[in-house]
N, CA, C and O atoms as a GROMACS GRO file, in nm:
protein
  460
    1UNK      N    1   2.055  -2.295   2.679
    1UNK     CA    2   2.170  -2.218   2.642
    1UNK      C    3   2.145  -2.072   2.680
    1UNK      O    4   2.047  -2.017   2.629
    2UNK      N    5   2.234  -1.993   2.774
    2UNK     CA    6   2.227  -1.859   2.780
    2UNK      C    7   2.342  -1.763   2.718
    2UNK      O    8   2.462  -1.746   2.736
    3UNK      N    9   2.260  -1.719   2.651
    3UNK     CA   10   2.391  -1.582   2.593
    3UNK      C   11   2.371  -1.451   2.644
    3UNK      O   12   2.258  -1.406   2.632
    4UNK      N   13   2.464  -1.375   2.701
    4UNK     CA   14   2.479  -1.283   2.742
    4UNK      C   15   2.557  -1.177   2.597
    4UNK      O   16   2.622  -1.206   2.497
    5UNK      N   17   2.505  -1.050   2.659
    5UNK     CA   18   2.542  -0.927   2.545
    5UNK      C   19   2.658  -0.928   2.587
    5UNK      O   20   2.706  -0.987   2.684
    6UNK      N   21   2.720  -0.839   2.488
    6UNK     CA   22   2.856  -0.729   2.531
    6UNK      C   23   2.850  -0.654   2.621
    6UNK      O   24   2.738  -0.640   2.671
    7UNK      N   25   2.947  -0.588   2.670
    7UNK     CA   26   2.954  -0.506   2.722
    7UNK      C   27   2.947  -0.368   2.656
    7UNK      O   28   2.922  -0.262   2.713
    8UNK      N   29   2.978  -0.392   2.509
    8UNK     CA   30   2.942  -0.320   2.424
    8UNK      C   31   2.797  -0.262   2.354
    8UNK      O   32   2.764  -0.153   2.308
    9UNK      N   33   2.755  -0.345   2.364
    9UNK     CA   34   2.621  -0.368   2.351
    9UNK      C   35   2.535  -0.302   2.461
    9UNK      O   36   2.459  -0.216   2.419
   10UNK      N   37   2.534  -0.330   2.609
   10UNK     CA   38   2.466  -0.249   2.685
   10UNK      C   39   2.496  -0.126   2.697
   10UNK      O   40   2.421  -0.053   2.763
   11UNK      N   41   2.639  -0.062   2.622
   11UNK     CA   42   2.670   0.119   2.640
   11UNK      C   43   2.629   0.155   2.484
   11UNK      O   44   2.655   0.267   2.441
   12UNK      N   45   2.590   0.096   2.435
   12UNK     CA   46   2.534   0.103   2.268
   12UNK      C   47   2.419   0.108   2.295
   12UNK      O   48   2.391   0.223   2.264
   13UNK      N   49   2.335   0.066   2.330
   13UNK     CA   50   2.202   0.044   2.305
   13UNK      C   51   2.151  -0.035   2.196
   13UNK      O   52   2.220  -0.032   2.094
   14UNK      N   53   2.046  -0.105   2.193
   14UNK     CA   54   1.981  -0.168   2.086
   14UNK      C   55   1.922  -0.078   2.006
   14UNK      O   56   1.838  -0.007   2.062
   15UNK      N   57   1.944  -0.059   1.878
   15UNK     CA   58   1.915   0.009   1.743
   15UNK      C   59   1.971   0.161   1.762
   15UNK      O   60   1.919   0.271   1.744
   16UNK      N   61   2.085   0.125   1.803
   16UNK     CA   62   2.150   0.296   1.835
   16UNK      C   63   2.255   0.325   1.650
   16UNK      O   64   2.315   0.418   1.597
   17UNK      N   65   2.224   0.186   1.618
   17UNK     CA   66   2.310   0.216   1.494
   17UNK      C   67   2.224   0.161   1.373
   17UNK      O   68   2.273   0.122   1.267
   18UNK      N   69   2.067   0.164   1.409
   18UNK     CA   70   1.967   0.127   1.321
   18UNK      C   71   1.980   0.213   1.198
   18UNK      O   72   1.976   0.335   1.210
   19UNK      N   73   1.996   0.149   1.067
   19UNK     CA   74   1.996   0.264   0.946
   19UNK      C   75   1.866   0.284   0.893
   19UNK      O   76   1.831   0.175   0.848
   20UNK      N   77   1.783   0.364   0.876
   20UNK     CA   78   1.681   0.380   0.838
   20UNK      C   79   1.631   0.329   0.692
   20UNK      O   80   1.534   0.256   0.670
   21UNK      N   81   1.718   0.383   0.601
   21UNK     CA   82   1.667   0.332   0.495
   21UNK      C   83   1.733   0.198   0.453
   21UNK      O   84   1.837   0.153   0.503
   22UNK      N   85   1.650   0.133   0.342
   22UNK     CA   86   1.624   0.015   0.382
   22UNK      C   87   1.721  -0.023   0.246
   22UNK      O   88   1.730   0.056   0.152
   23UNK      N   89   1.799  -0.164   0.247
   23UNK     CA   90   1.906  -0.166   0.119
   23UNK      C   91   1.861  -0.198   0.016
   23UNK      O   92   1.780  -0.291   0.011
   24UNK      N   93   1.907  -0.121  -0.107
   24UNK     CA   94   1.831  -0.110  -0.235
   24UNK      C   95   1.801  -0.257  -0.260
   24UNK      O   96   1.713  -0.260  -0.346
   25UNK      N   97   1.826  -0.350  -0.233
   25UNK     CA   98   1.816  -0.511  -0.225
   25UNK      C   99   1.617  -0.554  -0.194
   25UNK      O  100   1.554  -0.646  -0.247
   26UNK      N  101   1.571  -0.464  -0.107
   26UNK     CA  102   1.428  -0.442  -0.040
   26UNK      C  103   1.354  -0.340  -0.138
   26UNK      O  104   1.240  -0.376  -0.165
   27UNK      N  105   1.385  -0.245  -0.186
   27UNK     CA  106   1.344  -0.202  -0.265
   27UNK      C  107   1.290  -0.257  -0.405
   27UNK      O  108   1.208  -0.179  -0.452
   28UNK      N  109   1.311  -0.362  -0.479
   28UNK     CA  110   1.300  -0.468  -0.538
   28UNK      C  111   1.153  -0.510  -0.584
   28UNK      O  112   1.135  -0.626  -0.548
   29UNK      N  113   1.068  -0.472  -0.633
   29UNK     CA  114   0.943  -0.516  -0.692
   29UNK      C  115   0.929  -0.586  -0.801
   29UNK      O  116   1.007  -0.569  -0.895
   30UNK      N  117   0.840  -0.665  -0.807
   30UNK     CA  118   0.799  -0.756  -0.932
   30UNK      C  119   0.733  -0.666  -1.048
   30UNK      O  120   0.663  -0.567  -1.026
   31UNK      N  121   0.771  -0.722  -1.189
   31UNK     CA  122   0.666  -0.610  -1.248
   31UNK      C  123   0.509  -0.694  -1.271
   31UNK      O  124   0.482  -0.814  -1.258
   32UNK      N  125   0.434  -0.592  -1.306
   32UNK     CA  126   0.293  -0.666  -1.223
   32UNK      C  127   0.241  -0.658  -1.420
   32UNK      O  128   0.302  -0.600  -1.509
   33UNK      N  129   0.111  -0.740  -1.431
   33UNK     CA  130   0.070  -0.742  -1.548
   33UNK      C  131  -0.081  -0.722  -1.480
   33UNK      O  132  -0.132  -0.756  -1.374
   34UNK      N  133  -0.130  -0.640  -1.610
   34UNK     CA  134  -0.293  -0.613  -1.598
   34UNK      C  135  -0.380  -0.689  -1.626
   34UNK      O  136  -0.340  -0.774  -1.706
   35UNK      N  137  -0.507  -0.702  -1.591
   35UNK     CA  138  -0.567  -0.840  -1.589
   35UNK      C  139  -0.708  -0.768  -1.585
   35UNK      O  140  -0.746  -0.703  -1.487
   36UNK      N  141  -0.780  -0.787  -1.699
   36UNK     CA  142  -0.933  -0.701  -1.714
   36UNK      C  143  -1.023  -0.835  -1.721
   36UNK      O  144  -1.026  -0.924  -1.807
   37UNK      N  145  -1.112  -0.814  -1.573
   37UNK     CA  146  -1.195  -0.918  -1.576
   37UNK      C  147  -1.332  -0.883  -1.615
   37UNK      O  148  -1.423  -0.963  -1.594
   38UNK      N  149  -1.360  -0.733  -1.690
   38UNK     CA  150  -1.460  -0.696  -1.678
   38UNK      C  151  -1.508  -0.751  -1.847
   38UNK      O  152  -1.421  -0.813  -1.908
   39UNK      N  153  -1.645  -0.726  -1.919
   39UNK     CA  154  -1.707  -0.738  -2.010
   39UNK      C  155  -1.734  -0.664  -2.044
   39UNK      O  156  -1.788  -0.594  -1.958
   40UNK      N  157  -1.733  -0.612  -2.163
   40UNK     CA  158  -1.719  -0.543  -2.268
   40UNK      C  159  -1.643  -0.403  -2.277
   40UNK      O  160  -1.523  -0.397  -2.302
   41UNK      N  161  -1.737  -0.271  -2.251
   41UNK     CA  162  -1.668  -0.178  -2.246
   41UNK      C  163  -1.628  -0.138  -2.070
   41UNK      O  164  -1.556  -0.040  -2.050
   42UNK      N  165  -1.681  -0.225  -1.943
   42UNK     CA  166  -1.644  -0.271  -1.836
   42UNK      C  167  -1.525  -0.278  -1.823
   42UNK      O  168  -1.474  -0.358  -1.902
   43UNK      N  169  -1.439  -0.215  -1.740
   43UNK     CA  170  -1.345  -0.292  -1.690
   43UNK      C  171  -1.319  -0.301  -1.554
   43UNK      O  172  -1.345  -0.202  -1.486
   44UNK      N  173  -1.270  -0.408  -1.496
   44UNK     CA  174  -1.222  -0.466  -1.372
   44UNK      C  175  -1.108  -0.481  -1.370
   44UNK      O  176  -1.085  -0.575  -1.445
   45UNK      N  177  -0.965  -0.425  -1.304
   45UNK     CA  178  -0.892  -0.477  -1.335
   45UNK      C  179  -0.810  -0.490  -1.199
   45UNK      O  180  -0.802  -0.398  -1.118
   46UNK      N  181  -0.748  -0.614  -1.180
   46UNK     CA  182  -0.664  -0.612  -1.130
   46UNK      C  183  -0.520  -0.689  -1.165
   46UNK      O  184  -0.511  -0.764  -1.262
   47UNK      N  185  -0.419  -0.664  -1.083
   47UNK     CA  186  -0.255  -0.704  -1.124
   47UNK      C  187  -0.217  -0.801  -1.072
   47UNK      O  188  -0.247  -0.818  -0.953
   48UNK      N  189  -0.148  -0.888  -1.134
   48UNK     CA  190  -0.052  -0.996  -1.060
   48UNK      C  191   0.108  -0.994  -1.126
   48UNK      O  192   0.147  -0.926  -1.221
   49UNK      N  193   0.182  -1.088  -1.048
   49UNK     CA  194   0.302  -1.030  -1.086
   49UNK      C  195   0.348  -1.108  -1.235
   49UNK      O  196   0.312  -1.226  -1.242
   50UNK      N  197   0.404  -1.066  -1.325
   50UNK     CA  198   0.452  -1.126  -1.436
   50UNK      C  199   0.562  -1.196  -1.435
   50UNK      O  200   0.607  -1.233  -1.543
   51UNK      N  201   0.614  -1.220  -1.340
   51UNK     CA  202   0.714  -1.331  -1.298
   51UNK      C  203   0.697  -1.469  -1.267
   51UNK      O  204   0.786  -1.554  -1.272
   52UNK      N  205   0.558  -1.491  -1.227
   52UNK     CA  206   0.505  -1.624  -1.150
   52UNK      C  207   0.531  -1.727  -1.296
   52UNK      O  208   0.532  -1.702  -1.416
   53UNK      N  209   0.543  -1.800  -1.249
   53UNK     CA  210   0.538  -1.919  -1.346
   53UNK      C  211   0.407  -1.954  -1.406
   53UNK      O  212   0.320  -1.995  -1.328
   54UNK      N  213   0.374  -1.942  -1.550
   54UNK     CA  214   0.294  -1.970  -1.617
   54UNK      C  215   0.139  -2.046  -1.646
   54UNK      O  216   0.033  -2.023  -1.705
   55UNK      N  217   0.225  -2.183  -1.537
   55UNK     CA  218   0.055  -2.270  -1.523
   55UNK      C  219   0.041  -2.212  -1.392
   55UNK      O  220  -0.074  -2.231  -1.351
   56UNK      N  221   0.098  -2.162  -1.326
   56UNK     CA  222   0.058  -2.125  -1.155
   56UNK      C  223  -0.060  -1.962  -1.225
   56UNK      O  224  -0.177  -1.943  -1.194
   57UNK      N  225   0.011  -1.891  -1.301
   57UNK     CA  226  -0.046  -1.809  -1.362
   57UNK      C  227  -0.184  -1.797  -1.418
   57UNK      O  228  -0.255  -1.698  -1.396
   58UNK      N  229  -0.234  -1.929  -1.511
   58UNK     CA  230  -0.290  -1.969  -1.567
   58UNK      C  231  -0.396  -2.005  -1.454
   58UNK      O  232  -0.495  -1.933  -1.462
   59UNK      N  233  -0.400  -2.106  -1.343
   59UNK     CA  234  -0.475  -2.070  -1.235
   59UNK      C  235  -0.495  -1.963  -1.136
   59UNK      O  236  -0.593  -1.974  -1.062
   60UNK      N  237  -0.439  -1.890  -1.127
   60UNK     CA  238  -0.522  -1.785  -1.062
   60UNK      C  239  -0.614  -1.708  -1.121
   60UNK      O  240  -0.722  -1.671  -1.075
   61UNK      N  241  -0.552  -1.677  -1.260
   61UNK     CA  242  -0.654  -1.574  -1.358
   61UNK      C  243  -0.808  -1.666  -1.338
   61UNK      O  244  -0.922  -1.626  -1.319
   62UNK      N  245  -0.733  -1.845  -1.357
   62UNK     CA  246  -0.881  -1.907  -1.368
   62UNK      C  247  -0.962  -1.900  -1.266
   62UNK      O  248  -1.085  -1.893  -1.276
   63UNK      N  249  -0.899  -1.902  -1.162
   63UNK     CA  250  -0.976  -1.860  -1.027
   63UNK      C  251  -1.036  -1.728  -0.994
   63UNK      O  252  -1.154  -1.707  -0.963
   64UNK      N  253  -0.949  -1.652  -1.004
   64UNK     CA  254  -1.005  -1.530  -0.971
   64UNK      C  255  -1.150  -1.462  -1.107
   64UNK      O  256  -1.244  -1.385  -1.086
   65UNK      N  257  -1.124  -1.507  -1.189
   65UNK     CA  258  -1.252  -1.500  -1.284
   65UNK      C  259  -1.380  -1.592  -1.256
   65UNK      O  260  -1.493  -1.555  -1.286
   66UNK      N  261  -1.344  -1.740  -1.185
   66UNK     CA  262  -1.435  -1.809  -1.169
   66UNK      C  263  -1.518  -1.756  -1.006
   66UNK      O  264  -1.625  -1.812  -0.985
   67UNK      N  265  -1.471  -1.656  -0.899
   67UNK     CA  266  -1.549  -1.603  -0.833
   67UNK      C  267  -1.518  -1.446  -0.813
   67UNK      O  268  -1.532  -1.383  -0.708
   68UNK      N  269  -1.464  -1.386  -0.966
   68UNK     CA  270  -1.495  -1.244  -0.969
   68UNK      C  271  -1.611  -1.148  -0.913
   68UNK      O  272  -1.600  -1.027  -0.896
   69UNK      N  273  -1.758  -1.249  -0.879
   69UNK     CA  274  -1.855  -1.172  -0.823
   69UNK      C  275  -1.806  -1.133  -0.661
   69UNK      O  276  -1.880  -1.058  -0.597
   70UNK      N  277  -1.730  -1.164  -0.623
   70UNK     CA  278  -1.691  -1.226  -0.489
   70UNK      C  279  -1.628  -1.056  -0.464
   70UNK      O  280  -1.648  -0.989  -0.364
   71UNK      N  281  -1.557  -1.019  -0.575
   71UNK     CA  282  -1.480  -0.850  -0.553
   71UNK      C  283  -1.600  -0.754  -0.627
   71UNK      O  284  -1.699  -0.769  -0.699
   72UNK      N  285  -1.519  -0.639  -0.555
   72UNK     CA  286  -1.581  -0.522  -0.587
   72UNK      C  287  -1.464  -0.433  -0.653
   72UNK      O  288  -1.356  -0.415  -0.598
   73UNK      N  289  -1.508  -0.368  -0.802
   73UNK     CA  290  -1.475  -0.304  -0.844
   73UNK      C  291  -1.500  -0.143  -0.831
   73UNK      O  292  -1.411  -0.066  -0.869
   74UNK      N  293  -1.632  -0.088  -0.771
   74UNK     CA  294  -1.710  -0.006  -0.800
   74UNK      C  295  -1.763   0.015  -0.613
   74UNK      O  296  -1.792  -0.065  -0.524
   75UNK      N  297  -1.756   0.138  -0.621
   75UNK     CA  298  -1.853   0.202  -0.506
   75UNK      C  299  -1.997   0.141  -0.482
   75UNK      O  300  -2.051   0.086  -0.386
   76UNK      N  301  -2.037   0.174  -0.612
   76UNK     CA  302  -2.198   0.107  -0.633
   76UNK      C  303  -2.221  -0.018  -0.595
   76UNK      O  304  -2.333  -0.051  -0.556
   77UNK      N  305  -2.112  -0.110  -0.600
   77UNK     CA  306  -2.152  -0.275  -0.601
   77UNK      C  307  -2.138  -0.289  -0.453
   77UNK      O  308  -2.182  -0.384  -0.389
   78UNK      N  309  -2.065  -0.171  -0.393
   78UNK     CA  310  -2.133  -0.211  -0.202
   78UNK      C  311  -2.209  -0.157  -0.156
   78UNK      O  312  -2.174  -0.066  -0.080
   79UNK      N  313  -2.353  -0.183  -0.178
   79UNK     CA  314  -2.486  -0.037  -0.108
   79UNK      C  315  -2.457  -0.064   0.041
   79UNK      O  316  -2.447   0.031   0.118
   80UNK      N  317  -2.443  -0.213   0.090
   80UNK     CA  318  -2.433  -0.165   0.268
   80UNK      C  319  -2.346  -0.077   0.304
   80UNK      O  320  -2.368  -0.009   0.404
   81UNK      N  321  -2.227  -0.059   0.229
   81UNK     CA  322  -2.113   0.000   0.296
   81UNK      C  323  -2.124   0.210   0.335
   81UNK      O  324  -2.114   0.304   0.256
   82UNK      N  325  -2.141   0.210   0.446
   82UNK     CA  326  -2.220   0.376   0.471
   82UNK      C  327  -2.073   0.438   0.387
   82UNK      O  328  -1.958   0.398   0.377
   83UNK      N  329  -2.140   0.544   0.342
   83UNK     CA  330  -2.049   0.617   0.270
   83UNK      C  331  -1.954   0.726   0.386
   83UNK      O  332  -1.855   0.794   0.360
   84UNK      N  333  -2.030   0.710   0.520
   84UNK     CA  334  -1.931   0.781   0.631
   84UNK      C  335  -1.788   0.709   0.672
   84UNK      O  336  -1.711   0.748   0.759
   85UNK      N  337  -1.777   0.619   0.606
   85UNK     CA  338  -1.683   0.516   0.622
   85UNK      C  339  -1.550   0.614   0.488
   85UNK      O  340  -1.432   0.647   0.498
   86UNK      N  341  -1.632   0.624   0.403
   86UNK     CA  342  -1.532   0.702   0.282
   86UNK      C  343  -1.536   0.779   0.217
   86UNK      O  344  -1.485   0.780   0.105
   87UNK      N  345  -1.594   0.857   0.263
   87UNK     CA  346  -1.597   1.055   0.277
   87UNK      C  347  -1.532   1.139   0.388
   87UNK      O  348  -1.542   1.110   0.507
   88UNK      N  349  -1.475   1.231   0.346
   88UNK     CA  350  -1.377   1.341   0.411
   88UNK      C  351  -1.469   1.423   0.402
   88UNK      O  352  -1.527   1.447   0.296
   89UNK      N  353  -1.505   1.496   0.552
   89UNK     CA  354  -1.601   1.597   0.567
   89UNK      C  355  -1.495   1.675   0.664
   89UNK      O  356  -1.435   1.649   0.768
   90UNK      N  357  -1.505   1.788   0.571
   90UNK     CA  358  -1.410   1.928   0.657
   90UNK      C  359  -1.547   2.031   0.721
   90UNK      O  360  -1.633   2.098   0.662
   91UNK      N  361  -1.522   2.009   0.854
   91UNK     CA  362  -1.620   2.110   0.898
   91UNK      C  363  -1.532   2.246   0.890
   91UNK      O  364  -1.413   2.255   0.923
   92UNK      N  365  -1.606   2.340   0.846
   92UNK     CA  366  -1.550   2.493   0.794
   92UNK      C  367  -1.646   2.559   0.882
   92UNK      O  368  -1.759   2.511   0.871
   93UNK      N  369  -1.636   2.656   0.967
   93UNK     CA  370  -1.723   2.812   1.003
   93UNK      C  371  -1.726   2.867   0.904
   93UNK      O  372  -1.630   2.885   0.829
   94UNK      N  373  -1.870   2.912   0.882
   94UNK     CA  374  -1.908   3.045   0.802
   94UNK      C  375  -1.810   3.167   0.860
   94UNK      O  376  -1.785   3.213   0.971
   95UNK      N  377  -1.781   3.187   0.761
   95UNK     CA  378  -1.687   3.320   0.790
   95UNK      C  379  -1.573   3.322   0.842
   95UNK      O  380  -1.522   3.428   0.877
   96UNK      N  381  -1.509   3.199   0.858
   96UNK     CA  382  -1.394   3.231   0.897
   96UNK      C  383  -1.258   3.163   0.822
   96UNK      O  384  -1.264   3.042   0.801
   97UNK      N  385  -1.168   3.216   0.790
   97UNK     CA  386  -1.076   3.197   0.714
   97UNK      C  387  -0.953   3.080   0.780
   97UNK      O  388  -0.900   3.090   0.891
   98UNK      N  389  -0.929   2.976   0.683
   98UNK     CA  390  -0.911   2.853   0.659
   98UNK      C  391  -0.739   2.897   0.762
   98UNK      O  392  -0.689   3.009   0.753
   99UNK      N  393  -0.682   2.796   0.839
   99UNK     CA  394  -0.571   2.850   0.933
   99UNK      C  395  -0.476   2.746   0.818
   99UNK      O  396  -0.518   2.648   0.757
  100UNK      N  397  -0.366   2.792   0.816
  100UNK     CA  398  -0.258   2.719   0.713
  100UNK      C  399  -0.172   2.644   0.827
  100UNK      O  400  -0.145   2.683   0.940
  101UNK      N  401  -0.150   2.566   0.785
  101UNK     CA  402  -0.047   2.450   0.883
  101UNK      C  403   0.085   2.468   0.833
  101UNK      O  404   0.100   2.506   0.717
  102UNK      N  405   0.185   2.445   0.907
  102UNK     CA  406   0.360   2.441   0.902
  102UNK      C  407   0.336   2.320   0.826
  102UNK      O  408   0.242   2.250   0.866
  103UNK      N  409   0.416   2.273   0.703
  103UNK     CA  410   0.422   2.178   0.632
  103UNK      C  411   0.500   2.046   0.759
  103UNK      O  412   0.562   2.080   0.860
  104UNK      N  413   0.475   1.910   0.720
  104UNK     CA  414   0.515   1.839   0.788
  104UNK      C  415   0.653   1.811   0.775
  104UNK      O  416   0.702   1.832   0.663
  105UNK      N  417   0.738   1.760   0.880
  105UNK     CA  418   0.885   1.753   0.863
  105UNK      C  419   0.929   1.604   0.832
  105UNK      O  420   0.890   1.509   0.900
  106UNK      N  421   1.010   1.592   0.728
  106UNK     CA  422   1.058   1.444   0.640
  106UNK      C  423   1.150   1.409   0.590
  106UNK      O  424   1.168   1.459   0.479
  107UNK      N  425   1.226   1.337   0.624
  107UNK     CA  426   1.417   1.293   0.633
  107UNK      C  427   1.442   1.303   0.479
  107UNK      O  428   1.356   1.257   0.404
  108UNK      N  429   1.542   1.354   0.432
  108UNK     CA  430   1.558   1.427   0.260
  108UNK      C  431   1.531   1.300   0.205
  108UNK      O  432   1.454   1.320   0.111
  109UNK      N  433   1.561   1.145   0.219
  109UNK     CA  434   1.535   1.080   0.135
  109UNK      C  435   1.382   1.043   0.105
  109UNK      O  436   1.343   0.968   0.015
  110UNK      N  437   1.304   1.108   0.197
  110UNK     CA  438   1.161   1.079   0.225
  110UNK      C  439   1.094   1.181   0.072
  110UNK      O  440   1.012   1.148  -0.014
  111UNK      N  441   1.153   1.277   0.087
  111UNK     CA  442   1.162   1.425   0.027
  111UNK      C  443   1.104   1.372  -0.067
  111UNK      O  444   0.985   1.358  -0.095
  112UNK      N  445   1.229   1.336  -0.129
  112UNK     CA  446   1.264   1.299  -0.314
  112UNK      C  447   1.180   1.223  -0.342
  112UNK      O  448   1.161   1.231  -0.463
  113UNK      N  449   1.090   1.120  -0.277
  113UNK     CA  450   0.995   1.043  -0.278
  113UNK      C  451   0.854   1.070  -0.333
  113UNK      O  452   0.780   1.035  -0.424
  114UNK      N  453   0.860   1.163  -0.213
  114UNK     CA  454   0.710   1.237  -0.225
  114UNK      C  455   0.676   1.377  -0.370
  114UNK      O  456   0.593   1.453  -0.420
  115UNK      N  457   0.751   1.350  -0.372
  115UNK     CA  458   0.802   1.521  -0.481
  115UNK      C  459   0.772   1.414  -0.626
  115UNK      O  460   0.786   1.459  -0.740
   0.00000   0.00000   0.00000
């Protein structure tokens, strides 16, 4: 089967009428519940969503507790991992004063976001 565009379509362009933001429909998150796998005054925690159905629920917590050694909570619990991997090193000159940047530019709904 071949389909051919419009004629409309090739003086339009593809995504010439793309809307950027996305419909409040996508915006849409689950609310998440906290989940402390740690011992005693420890905590580990991570979220899952509080919507899932109950015994589906009931196994993951059981899972994810039955190979909790498997995650890392803590910096410490990865010694291989070089710490040049997750450190920000600003090289600075002695003596010379820090240059200020033009703030970055961001579509108003981006704005309200970040603010």
């Amino acid at each position: 089967m071949v389909v051919e565009a419009s004629e409309e379509f090739h003086q339009k362009g593809p995504g010439k009428d793309f809307d950027p933001e996305p419909p409040d429909k996508m915006l849409a998150q689950d609310p998440l519940e906290e989940i402390d796998f740690g011992e005693g005054l420890t905590k580990k925690l991570t979220y899952i969503s509080a919507n899932i159905n109950p015994q589906l629920k009931f196994k993951v917590i059981q899972l994810l507790n039955e190979f909790k050694e498997c995650f890392v909570w803590d910096y410490d619990e990865m010694p291989s991992l070089s710490k040049d991997l997750v450190e920000l090193k600003l090289l600075i000159k002695f003596g010379k004063n820090p240059i200020k940047q033009n703030p970055g530019r961001f579509a108003p709904t981006i704005i309200s976001k970040i603010k």
